[in-house]
C-alpha positions in Angstrom: 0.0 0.0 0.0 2.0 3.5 -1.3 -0.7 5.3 -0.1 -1.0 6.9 3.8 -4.3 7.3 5.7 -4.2 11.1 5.2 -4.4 10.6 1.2 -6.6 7.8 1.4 -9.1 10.3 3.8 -8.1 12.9 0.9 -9.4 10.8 -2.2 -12.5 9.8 0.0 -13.5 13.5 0.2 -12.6 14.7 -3.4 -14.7 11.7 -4.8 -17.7 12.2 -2.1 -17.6 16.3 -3.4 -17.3 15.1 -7.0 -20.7 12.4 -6.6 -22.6 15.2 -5.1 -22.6 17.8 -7.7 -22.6 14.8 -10.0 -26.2 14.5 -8.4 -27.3 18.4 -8.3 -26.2 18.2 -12.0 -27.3 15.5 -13.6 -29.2 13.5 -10.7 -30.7 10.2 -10.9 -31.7 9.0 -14.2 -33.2 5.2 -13.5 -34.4 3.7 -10.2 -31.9 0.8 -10.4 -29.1 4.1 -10.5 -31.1 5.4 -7.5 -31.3 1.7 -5.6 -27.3 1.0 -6.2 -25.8 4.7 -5.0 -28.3 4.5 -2.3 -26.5 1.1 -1.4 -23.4 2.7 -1.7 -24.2 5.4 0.0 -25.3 3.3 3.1 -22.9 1.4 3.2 -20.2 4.3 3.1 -21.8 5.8 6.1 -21.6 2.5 8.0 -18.0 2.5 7.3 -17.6 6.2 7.9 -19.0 5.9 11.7 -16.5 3.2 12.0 -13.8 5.8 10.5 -14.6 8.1 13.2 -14.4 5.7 16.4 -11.1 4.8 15.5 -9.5 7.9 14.9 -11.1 9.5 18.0 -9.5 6.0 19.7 -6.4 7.1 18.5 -7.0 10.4 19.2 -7.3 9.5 22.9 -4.5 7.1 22.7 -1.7 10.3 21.7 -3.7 12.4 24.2 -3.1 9.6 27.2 0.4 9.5 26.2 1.4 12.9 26.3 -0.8 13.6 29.6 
């Protein structure tokens, strides 16, 4: 893996900014388009509360070491 966290967290955001105004633009053009970013979607923000938790763990972790 050449790639750190930081431009992994990086390329996350620029393609989550580039699906959004791919949606104001052009939105949704079939319900099976709708049905599989939905899915995506969902599943992204299951993955992006788990995203948090461990960088507010590790967060914590630098904090107890320095304290």
């Amino acid at each position: 893996m050449t790639e750190n966290i930081e431009q992994h967290a990086e390329g996350a955001a620029r393609s989550l900014v580039e699906l959004v105004r791919a949606l104001q633009d052009r939105g949704i053009e079939r319900p099976v388009e709708a049905y599989r970013v939905h899915s995506y979607l969902t599943r992204c923000a299951g993955e992006l509360r788990t995203a948090v938790e461990l960088i507010e763990a590790s967060v914590q972790q630098l904090q107890n070491r320095v304290g």
